[in-house]
Rosetta silent file (secondary structure, phi, psi, omega in degrees, C-alpha in Angstrom):
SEQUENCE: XXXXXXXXXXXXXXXXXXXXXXXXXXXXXXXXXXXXXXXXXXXXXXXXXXXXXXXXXXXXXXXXXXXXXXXXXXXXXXXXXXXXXXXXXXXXXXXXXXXXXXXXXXXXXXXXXXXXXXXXXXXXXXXXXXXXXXXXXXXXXXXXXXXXXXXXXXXXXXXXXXXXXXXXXXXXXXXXXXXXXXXXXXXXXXXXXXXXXXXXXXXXXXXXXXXXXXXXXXXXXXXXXXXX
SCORE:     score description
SCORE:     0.000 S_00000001
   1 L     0.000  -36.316 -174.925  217.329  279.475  193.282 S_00000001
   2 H   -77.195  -34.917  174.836  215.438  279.422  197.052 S_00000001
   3 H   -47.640  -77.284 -163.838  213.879  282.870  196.021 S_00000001
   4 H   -43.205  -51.314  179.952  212.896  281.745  192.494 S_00000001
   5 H   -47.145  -58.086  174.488  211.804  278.260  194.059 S_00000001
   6 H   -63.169  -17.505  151.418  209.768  280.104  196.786 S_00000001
   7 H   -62.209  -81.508 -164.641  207.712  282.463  194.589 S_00000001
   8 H   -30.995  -59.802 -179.991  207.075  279.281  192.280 S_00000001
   9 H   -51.753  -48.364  144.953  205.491  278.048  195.119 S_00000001
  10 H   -55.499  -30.463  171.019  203.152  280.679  196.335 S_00000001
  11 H   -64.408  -39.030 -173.287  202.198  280.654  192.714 S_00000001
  12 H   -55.573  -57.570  179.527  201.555  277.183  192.805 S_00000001
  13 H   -78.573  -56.635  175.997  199.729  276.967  195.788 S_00000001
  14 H   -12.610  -54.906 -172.564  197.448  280.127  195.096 S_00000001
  15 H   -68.916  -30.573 -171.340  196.700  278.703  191.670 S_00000001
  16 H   -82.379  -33.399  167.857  195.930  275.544  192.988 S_00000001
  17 H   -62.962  -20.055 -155.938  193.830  276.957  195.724 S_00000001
  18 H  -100.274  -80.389 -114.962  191.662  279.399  193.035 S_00000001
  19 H   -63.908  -50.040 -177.338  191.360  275.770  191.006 S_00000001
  20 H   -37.324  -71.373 -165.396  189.900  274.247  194.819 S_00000001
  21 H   -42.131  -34.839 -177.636  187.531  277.163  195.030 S_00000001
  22 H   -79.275  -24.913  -59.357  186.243  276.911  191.424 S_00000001
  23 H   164.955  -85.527  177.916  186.111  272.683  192.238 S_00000001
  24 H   -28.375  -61.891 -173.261  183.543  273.953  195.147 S_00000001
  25 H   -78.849  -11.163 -148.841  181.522  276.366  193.342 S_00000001
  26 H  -101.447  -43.208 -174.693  181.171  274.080  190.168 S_00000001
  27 H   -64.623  -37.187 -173.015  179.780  271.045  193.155 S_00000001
  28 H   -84.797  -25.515  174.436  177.317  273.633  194.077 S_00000001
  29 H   -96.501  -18.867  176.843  175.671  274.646  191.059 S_00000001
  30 H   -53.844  -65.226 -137.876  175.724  270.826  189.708 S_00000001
  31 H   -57.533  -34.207 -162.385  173.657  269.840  192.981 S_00000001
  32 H   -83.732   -7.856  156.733  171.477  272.849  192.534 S_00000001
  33 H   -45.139  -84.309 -174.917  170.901  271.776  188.576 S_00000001
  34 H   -24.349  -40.138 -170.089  170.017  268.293  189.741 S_00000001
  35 H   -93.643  -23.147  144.545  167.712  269.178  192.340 S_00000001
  36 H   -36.766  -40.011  157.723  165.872  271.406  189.459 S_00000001
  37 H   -61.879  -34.953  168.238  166.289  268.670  187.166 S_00000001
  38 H   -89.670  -40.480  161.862  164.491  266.315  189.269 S_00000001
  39 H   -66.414  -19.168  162.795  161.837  268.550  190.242 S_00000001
  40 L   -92.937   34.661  176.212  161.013  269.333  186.336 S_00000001
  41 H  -113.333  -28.396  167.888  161.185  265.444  185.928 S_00000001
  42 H   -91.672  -12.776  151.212  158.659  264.894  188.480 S_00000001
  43 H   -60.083  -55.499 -179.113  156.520  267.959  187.135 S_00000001
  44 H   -53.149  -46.189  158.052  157.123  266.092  183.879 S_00000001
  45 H   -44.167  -66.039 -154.654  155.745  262.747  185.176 S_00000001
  46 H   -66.093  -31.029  168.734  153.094  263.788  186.883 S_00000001
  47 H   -38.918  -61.076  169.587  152.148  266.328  183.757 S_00000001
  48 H   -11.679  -86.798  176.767  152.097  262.964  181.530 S_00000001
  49 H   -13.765  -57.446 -146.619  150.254  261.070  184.002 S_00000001
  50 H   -84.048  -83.855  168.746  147.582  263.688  183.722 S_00000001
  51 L    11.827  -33.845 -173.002  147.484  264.077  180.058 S_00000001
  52 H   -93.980  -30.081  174.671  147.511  260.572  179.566 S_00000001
  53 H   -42.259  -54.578 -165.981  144.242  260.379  181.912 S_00000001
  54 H   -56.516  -66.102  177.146  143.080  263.262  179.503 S_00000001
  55 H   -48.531  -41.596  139.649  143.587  261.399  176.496 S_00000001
  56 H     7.813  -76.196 -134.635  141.267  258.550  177.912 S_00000001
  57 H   -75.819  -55.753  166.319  138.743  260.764  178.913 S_00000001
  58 H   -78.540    8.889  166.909  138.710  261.865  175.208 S_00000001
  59 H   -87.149  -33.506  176.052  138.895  258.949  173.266 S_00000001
  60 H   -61.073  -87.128 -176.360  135.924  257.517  175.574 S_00000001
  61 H   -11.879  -60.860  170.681  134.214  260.308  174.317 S_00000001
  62 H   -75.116  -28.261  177.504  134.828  260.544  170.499 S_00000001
  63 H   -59.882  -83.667 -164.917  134.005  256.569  170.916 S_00000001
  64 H   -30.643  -40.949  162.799  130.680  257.944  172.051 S_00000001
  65 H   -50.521  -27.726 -142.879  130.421  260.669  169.790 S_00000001
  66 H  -113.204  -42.611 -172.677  131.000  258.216  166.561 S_00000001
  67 H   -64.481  -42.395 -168.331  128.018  256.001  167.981 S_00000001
  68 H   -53.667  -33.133  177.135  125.502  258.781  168.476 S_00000001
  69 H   -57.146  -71.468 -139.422  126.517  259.704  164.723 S_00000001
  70 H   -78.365  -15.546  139.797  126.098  256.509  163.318 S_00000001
  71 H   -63.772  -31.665 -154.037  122.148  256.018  165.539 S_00000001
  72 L    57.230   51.329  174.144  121.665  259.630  164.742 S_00000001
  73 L   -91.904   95.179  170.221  120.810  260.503  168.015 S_00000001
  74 H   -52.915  -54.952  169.665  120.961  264.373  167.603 S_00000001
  75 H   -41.446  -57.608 -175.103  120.543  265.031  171.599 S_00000001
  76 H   -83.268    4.814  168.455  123.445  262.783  172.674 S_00000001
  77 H   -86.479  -41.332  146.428  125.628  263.956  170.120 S_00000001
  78 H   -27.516  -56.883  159.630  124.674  267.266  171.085 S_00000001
  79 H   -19.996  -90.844 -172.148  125.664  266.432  174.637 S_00000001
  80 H   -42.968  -45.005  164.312  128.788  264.583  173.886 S_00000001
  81 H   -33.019  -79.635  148.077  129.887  267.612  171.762 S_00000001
  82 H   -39.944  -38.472 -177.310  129.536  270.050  173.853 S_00000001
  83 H   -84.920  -30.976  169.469  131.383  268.400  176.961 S_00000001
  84 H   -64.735  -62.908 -177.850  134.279  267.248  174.486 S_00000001
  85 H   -38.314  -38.227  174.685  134.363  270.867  173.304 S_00000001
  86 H   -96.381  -12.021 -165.169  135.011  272.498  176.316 S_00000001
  87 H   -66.435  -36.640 -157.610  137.148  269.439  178.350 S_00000001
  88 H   -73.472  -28.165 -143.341  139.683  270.363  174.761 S_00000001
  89 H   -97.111  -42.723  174.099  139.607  274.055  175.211 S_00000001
  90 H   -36.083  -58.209 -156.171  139.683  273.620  179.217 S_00000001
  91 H   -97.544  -41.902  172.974  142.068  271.215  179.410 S_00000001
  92 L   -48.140  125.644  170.028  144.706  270.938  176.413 S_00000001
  93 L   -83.822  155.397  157.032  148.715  271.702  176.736 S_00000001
  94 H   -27.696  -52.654 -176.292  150.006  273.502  173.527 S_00000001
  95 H   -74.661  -31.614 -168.670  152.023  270.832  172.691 S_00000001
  96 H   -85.948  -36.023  153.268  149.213  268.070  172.970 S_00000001
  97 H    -3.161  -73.938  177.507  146.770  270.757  171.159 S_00000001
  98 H   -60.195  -32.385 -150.470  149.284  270.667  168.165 S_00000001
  99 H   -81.211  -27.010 -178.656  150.092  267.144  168.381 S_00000001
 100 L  -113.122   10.979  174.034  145.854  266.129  167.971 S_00000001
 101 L    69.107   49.079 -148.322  145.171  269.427  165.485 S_00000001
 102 L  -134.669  104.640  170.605  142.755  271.042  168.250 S_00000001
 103 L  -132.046  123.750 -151.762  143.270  274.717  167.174 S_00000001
 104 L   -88.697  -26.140  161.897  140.863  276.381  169.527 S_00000001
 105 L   -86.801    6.812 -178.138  140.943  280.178  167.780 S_00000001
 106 L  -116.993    1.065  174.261  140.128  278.899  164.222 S_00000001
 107 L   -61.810  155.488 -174.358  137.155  276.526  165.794 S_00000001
 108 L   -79.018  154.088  164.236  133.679  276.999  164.859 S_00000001
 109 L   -37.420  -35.222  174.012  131.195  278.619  167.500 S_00000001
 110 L   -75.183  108.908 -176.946  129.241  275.660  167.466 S_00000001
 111 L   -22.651  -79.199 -179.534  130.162  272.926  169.871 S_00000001
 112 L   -39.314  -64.977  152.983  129.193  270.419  167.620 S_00000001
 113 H   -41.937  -65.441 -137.726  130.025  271.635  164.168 S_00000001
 114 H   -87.411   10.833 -168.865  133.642  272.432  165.302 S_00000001
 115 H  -123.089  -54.765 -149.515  134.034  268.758  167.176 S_00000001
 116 H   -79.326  -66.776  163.937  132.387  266.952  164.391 S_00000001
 117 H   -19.000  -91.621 -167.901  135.231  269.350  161.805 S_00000001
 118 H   -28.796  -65.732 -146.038  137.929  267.889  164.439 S_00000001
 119 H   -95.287    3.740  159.635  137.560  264.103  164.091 S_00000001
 120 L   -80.435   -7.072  154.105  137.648  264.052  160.529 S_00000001
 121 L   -70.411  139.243  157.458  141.315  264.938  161.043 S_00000001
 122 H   -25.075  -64.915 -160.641  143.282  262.344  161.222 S_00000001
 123 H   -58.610  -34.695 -169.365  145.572  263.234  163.735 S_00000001
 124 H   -65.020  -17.538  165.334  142.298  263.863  166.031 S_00000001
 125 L   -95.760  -34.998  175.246  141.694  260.259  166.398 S_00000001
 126 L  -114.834 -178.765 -145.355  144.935  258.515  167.304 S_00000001
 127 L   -90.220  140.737  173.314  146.993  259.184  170.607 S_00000001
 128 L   -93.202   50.256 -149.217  149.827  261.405  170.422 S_00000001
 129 L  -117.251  -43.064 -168.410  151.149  259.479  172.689 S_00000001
 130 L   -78.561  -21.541  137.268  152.130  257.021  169.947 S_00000001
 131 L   -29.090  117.903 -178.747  154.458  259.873  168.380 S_00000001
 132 L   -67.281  116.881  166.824  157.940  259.521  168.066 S_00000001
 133 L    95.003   -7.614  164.061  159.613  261.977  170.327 S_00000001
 134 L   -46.489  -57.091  154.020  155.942  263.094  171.869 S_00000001
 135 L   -54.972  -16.509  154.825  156.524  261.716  174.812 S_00000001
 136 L   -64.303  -36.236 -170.249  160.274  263.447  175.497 S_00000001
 137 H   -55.205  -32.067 -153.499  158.756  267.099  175.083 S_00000001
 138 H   -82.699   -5.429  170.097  157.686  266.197  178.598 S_00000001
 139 H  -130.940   35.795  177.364  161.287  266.394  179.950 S_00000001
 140 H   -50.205  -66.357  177.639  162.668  268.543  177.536 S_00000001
 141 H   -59.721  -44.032  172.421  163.641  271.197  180.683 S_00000001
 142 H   -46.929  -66.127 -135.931  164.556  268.175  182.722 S_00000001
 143 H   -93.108  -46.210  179.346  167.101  266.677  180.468 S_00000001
 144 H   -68.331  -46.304  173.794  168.781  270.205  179.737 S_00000001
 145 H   -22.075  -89.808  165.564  168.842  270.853  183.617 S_00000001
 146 H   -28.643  -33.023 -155.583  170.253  267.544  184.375 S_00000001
 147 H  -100.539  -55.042  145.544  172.454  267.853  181.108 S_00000001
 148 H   -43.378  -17.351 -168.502  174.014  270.826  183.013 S_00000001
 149 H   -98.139  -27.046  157.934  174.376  269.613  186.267 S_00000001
 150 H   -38.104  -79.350  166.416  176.647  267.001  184.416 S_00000001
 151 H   -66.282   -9.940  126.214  179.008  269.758  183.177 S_00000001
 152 H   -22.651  -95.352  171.223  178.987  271.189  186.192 S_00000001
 153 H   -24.439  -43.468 -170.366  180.316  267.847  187.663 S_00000001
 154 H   -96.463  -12.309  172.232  182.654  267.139  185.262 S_00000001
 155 H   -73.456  -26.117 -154.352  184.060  271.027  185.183 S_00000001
 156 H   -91.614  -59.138 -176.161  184.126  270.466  189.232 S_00000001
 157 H   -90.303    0.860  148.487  186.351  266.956  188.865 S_00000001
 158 H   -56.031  -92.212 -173.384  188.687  268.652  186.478 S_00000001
 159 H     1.515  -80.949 -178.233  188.992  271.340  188.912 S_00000001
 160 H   -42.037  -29.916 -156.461  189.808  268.610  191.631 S_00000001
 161 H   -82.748  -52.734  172.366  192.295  266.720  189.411 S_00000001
 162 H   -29.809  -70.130 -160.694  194.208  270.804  188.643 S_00000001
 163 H   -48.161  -43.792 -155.652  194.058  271.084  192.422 S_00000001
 164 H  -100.947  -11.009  171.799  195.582  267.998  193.354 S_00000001
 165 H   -72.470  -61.846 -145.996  198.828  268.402  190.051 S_00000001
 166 H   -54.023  -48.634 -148.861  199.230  272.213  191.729 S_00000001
 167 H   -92.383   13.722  142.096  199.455  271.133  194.918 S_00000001
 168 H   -87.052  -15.408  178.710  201.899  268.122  193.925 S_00000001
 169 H   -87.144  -50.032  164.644  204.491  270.718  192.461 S_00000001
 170 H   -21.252  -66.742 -172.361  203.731  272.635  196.043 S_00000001
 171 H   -35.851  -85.141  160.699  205.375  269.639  197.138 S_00000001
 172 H   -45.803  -55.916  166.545  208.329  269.132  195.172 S_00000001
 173 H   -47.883  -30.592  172.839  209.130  272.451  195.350 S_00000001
 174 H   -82.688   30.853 -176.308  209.141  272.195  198.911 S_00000001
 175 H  -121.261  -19.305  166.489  211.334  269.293  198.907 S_00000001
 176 H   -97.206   -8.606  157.761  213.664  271.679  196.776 S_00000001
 177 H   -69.257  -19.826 -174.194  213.811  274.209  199.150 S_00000001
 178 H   -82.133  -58.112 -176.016  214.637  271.863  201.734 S_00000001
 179 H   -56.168  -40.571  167.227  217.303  270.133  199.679 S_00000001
 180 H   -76.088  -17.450 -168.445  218.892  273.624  198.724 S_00000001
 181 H   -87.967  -36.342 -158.296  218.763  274.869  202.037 S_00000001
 182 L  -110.036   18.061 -169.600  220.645  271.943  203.657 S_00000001
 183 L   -83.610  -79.470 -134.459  223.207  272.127  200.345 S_00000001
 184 L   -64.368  -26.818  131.509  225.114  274.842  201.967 S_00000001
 185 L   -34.167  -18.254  153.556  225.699  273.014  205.336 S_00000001
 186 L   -83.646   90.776 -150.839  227.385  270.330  203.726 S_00000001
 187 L   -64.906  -35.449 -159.742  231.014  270.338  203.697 S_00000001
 188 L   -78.530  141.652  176.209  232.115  267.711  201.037 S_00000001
 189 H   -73.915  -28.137 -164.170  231.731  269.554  197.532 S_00000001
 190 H   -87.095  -47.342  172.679  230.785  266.373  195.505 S_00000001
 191 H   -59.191  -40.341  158.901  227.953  265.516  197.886 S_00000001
 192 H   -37.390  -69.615  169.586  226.833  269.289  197.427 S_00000001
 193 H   -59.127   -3.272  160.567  226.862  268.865  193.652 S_00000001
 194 H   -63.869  -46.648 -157.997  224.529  265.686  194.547 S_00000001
 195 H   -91.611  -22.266 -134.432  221.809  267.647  196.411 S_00000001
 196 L  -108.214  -33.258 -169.744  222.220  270.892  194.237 S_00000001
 197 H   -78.524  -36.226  174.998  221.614  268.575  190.735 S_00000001
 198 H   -82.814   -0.759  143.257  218.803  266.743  192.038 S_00000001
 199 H   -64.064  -42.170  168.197  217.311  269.772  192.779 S_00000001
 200 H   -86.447  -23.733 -177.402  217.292  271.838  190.073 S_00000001
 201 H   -71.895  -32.045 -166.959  216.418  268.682  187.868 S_00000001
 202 H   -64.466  -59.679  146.790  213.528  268.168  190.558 S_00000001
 203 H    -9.846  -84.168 -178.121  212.995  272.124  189.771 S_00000001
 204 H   -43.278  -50.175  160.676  213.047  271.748  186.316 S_00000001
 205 H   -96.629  -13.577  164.631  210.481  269.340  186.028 S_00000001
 206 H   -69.971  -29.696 -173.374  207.815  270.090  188.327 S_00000001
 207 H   -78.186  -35.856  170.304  208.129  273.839  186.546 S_00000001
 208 H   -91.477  -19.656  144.735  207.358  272.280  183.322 S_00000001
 209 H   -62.890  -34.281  168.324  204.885  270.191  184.453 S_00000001
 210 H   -41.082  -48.219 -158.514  203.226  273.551  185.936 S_00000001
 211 L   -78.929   -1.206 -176.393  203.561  274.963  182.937 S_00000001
 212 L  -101.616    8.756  175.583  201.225  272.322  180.860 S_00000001
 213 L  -109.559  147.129 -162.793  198.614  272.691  183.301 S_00000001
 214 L   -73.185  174.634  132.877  195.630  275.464  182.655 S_00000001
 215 L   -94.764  171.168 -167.450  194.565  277.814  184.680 S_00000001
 216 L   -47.310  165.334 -158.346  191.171  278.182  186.535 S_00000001
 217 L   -96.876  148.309 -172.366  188.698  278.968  184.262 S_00000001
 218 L    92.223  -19.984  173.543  187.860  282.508  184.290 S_00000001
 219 L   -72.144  172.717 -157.884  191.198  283.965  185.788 S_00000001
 220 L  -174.026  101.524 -154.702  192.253  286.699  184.896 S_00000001
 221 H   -59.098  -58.902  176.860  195.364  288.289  187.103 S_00000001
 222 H   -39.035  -35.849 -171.306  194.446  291.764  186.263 S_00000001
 223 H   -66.034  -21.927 -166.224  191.097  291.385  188.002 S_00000001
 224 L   -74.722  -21.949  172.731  193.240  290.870  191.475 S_00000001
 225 L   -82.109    0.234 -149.266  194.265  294.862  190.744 S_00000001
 226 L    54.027   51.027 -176.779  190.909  296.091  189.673 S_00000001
 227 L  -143.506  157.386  162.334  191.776  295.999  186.542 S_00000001
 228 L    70.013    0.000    0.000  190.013  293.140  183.458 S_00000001
């Protein structure tokens, strides 16, 4: 029984130590999610920010454009045309492209034409801003980051919670090594058969609590041999 007890115990603590270590590295890749996750969340803001500036710039515009049409003032439509035409081609994210129908290889050569084309789409007139889920695209990479650095964290406070059952059966087992060890030093037999019963039941159940708890994720015994 102190042999059997004492191996259980180096298993115990070993396993509970590879649980620690995994508990560590699991802390360490959350934080480094997070601080990725906040840095594409503040890339995402400020990315808005400017986009939303953008949209401004071109709605002011297309206002202007709509007057010169409706005066027929060729020149300033002419202008207006041109400077919207390149600010779209210049300036435009992919997604905010799609999102106002701005498809910049099927436009016409002409400034004008190919502006004047554009605002008779729909889409080309109101703000994509005002799109359901338009504004999320902009932390799409955030939110998985961040979404990781969670399951990190919560893979991490498993870990701890393994770590801290292993290294309560460390315990109890040592409390049955002590208790078997000091059996045999005891002359009265009934008192013997006291310490020897509460031991092995103390035995008994810390080994079957052991046995309902995993191991670390990734072990793999064989691997300690070169082998798996």
């Amino acid at each position: 029984m102190l042999g059997i007890t004492a191996l259980l115990t180096a298993w115990a603590s070993w396993v509970g130590a590879l649980h620690g270590g995994n508990q560590a590295t699991n802390y360490v890749e959350s934080n480094n999610f997070a601080s990725e996750g906040n840095s594409e969340y503040n890339a995402g803001v400020q990315n808005l920010m400017q986009d939303m500036l953008l949209w401004n710039e071109i709605s002011d515009l297309q206002i202007d454009i709509i007057f010169a049409q409706d005066h027929g003032d060729e020149l300033a439509l002419e202008q207006l045309s041109n400077k919207l035409y390149f600010k779209l081609n210049d300036n435009l994210s992919e997604e905010m492209a799609a999102a106002l129908g701005w498809e910049t290889e099927n436009q016409s050569d002409d400034p004008t034409e190919a502006i004047i084309t554009w605002m008779e789409n729909e889409n080309a007139l109101v703000s994509p801003f005002e799109e359901e889920g338009f504004t999320d695209s902009y932390f799409e990479s955030a939110n998985t980051l961040l979404a990781e650095s969670n399951a990190k964290l919560e893979e991490g406070q498993k870990d701890n919670t393994h770590d801290d059952a292993f290294g309560l059966v460390t315990v109890v087992y040592g409390v049955v090594l002590f208790l078997l060890g000091i059996a045999g030093t005891i002359k009265s037999r009934k008192n013997r058969i006291v310490i020897i019963t509460i031991s092995l039941i103390s035995f008994l159940i810390s080994t079957i609590y052991m046995l309902t708890l995993p191991l670390p994720t990734g072990f793999n015994i064989m691997s300690f041999f070169g082998q798996g």
